[in-house]
Structures are given as structure tokens and as C-alpha cells.
C-alpha positions in Angstrom: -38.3 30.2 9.8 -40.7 27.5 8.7 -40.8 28.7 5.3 -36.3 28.1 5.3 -37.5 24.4 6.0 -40.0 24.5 3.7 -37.3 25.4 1.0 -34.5 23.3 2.2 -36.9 20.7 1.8 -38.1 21.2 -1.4 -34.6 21.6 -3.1 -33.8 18.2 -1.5 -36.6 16.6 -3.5 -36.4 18.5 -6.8 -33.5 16.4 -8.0 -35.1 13.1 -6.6 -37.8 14.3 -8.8 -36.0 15.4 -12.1 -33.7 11.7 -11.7 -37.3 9.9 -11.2 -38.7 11.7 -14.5 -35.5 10.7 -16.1 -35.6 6.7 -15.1 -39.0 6.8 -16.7 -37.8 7.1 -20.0 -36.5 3.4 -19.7 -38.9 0.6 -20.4 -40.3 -1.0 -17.0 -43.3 -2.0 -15.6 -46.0 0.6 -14.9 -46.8 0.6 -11.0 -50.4 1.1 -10.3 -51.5 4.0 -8.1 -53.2 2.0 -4.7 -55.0 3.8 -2.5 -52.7 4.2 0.2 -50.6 6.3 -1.9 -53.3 8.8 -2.3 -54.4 8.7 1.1 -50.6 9.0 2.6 -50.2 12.0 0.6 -53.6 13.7 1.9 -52.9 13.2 5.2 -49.4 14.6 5.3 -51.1 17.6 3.1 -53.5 17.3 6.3 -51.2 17.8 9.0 -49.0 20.4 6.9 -52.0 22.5 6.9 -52.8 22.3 10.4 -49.1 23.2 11.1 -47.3 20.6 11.8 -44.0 22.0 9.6 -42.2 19.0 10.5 -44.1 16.7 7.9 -43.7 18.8 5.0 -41.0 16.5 4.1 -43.5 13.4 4.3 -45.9 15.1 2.4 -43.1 16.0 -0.2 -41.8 11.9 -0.1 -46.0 10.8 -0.9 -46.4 13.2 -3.4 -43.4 12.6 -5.2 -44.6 8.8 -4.7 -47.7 9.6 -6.4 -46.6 11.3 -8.8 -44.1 9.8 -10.1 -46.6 6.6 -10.5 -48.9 9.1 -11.9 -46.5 10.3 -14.7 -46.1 6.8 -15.5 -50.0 6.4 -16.5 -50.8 9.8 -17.5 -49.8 11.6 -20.9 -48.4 15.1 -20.1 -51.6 17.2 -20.7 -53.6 14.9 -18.0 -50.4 15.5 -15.8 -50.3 19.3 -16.4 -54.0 19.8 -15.7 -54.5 17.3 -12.9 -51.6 19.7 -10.9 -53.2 22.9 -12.3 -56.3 21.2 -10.8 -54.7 20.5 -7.4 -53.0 23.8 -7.3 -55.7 26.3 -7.6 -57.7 23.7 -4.9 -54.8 24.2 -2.9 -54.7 28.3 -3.9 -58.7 28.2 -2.8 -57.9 26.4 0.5 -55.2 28.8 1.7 -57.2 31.8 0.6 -60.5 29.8 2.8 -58.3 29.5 5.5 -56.6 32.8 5.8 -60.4 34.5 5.5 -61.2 32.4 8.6 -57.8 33.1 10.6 -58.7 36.5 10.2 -62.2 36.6 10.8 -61.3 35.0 14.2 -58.7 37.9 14.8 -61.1 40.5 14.1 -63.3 38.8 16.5 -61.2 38.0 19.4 -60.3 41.9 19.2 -63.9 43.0 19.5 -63.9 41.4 22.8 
């Protein structure tokens, strides 16, 4: 159910993404990464991880936001391990939060 969204969602931004990483071949100015890019993004990652399913596709918009201003400042190895970085944080939360989730199962069944 939420994970159809979740897919719909992300195939609606992977070309949005791949036409993004195309326009910054050309020559243009390079935007500068302002805070309220990053905190926009970690707050939608914030409220996708509480549940709230329904902003996936903000937090998809941010982080395409970011990262495409990212790309423009970053060679492709900084890229590659600044999301290697954020994925296995991400990989570490989920795993933190699943222990927890069932740690209160096992807890509420003792009862």
C-alpha cells in the first residue's frame, strides 16, 4: 500500500532527476546550497520516518533540490560518497528503529 506510493513517487521524480543532471552540463551559474534547503529536506525525511507517507513526495522534491545544487558544487567522488554516507546513516536508522518497534512488541506481549 504505502510502499505502491512510495514507488509511484519515486518513478515520477527519476526523470525530473536524470533531465536536472542533464541541464547541468550547460554553463550557468552555480546556486549555493542555503540552509533552508538542507533543513527542508530533514524535516520531510523527519515526518517520512514518523509515518506520515503522504510527504514522501516533499521529501523526494527537497532532496532532489539539494542535490541537484549539490551536484553542481561537488565532483562525482564527493557526490558518490556523501550518498553512500547518507545511505548507510539512513540503513542504521531503519535497522535502530525496527530493534525498538520490536522491543516494544515483545514488551507489550509480556503484559
Amino acid at each position: 500500500m504505502a510502499s505502491d506510493g512510495a514507488l509511484a513517487a519515486l518513478l515520477r521524480f527519476l526523470p525530473l532527476y536524470f533531465l536536472s543532471v542533464m541541464n547541468n552540463q550547460l554553463p550557468k551559474q552555480i546556486e549555493k546550497i542555503a540552509p533552508e534547503d538542507i533543513i527542508n529536506t530533514l524535516q520531510s525525511a523527519y515526518k517520512v520516518f514518523q509515518g506520515e507517507a503522504d510527504q514522501l513526495d516533499d521529501l523526494l522534491k527537497h532532496s532532489g533540490h539539494l542535490l541537484k545544487k549539490a551536484a553542481q558544487r561537488f565532483t562525482t567522488t564527493q557526490l558518490i560518497l556523501g550518498i553512500a554516507v547518507v545511505a548507510g546513516v539512513a540503513v542504521f536508522a531503519a535497522a535502530k528503529a525496527a530493534e525498538h518497534a520490536e522491543s516494544e512488541d515483545i514488551s507489550h506481549e509480556e503484559v
